[in-house]
C-alpha positions in Angstrom: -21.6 28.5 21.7 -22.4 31.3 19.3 -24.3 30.8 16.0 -21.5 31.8 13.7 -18.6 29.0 15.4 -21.2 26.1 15.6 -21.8 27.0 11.5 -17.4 26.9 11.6 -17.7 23.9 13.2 -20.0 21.9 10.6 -18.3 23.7 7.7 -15.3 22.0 9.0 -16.7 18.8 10.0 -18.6 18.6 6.5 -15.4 19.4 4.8 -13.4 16.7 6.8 -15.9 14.2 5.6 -16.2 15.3 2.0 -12.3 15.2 1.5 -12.0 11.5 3.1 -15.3 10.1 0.9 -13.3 11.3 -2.2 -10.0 9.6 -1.2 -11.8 6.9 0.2 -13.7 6.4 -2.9 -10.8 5.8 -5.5 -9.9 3.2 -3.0 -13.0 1.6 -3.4 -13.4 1.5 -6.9 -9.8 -0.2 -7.0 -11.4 -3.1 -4.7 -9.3 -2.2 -1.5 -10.5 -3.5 1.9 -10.0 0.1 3.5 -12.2 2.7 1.2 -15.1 4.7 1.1 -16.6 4.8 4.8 -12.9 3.7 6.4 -11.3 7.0 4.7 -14.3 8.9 5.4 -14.4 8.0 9.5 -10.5 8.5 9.7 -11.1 12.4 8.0 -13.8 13.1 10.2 -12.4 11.3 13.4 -8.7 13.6 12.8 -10.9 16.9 12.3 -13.2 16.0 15.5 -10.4 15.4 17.5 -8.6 18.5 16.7 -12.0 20.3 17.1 -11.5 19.1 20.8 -8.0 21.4 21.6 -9.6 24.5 18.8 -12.0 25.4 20.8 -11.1 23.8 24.4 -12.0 27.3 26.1 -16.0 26.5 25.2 -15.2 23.0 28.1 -14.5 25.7 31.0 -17.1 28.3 32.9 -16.2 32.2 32.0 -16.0 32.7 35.4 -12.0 32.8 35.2 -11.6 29.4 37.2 -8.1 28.0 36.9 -7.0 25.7 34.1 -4.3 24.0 31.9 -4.0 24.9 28.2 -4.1 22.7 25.9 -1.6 22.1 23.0 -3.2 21.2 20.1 -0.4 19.8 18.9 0.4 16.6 21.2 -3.5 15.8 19.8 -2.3 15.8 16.0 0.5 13.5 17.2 -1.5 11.1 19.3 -4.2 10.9 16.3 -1.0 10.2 14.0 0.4 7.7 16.3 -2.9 6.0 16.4 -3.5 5.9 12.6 0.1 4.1 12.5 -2.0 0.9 13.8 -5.5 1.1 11.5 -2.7 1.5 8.3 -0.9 -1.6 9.9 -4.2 -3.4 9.8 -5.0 -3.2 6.1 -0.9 -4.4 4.7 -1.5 -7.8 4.3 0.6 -10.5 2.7 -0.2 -12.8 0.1 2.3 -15.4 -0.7 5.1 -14.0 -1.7 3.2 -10.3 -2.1 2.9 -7.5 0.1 -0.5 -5.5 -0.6 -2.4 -2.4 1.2 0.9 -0.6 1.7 -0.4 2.5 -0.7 -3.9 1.7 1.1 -1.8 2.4 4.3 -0.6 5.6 2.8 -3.5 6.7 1.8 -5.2 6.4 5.7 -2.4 8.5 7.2 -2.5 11.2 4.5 -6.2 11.4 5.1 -6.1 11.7 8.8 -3.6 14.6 8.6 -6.6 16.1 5.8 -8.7 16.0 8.4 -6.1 17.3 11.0 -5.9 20.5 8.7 -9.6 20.7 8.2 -10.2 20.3 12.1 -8.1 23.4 12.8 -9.7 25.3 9.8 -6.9 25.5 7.5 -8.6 24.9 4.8 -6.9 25.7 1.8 -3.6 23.7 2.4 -6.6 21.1 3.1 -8.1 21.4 0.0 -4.2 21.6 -1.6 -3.6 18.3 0.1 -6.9 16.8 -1.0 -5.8 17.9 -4.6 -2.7 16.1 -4.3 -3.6 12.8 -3.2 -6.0 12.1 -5.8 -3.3 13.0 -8.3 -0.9 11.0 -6.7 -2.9 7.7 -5.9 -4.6 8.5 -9.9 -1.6 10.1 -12.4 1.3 8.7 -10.7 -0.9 5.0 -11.2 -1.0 5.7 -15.3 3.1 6.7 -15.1 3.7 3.4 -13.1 2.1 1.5 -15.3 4.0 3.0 -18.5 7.0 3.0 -17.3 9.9 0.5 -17.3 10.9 -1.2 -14.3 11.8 -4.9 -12.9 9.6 -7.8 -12.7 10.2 -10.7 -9.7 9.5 -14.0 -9.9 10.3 -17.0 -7.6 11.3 -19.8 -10.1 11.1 -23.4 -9.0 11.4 -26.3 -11.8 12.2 -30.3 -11.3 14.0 -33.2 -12.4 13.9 -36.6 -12.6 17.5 -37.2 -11.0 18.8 -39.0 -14.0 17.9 -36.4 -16.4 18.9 -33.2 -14.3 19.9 -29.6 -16.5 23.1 -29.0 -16.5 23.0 -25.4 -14.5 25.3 -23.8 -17.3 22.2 -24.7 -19.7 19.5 -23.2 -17.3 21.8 -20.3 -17.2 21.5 -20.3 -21.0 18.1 -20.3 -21.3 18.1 -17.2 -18.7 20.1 -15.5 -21.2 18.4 -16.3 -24.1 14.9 -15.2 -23.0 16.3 -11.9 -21.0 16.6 -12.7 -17.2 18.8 -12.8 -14.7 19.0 -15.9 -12.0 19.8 -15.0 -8.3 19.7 -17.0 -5.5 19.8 -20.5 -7.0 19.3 -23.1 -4.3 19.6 -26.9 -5.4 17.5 -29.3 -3.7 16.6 -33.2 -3.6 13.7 -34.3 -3.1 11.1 -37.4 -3.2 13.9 -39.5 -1.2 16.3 -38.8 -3.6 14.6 -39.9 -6.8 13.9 -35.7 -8.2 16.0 -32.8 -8.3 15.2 -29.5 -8.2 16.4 -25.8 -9.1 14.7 -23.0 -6.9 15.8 -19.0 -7.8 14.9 -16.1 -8.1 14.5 -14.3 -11.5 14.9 -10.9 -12.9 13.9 -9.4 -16.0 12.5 -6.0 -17.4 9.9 -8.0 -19.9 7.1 -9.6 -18.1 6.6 -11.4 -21.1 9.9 -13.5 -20.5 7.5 -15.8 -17.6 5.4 -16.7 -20.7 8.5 -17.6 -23.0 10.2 -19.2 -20.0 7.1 -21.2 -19.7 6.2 -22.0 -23.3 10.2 -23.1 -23.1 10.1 -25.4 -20.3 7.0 -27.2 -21.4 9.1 -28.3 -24.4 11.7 -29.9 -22.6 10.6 -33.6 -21.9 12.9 -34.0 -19.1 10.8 -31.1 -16.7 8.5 -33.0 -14.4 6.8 -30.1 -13.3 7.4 -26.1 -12.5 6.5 -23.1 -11.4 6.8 -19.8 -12.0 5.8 -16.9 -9.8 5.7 -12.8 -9.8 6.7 -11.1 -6.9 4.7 -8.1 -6.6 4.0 -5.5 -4.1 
């Protein structure tokens, strides 16, 4: 192998790994499971792999023996196929929250970094790098300014002789600014409670703390709860 492609080669590889550490690093300062070193292995494993089908003719003797060529192509998919399960692995569930999805994102956009890096283009690399950290960092600061709907699962009980009439919990709903969906009605404690569970809607996330500061009023809740759906 000649000088001048082994120096190609680390440029690339040192590239790959430089582009994933910087993804991989916002990751890691918002606490996620798959950061620094997990972004960083993915960049580099992508560019390595593609290394493998770039320079495929440096496997084979120059003596002109017979062989198949590669398509470096069916590589980038395999490698994408393959991040599909490591992106799986970090969405997890909590409650009634999904996490990791953006975590997930992030994975396969780096692996197709390193994709780009591995067969040396490396300013649509660099553009890419560019764009990920503004997405996972700007697009953060407008999701977080702008309006949208807050979930919550809403459960609250009765004693069975002193059940809310559903037209007054509807009431309250539109006094304090939500909407009720899904409003199941349930018995329970062999008969001797009864209990609402829905689903709310609102555009104030402030409404869980009226709604809460409102039920603790009423003497004839037993108990509550109230909570966010988030993703």
């Amino acid at each position: 192998m000649a000088s001048n492609e082994l120096l190609e080669i680390i440029i690339r590889l040192a590239a790959a790994i430089a582009a994933g550490g910087i993804i991989g690093l916002e990751r890691s300062y918002h606490g996620r499971p798959a950061g620094f070193r997990t972004h960083t292995l993915v960049c580099l494993s992508s560019a390595l792999l593609m290394l493998v089908t770039v320079y495929e003719g440096q496997w084979f003797s120059p003596h002109g023996e017979s062989r198949v060529v590669i398509d470096p192509t069916r590589m980038a998919q395999g490698i994408m196929t393959g991040i599909g399960f490591l992106g799986a692995g970090v969405i997890m569930r909590e409650g009634l929250s999904v996490r990791g999805l953006t975590t997930a994102a992030s994975i396969w956009v780096t692996a197709a970094i390193g994709i780009l890096f591995g067969i040396g283009f490396n300013v649509p690399a660099l553009l890419a790098v560019a764009a990920t950290l503004g997405t996972l960092s700007s697009f953060r600061w407008i999701e977080n300014r702008m309006t949208s709907e807050s979930y919550a699962q809403f459960h609250v009980k009765f004693r069975r002789a002193e059940v809310m009439d559903e037209s007054a919990l509807r009431n309250i709903g539109r006094e304090l600014g939500f909407s009720i969906a899904n409003l199941t009605f349930v018995l329970t404690d062999e008969g001797r409670m009864f209990e609402y569970r829905m689903g709310i809607k609102t555009l104030n996330t402030q409404v869980l703390k009226a709604l809460s500061d409102r039920l603790q009023s009423e003497s004839s809740v037993v108990e509550f709860s109230i909570t966010p759906v988030g993703a």
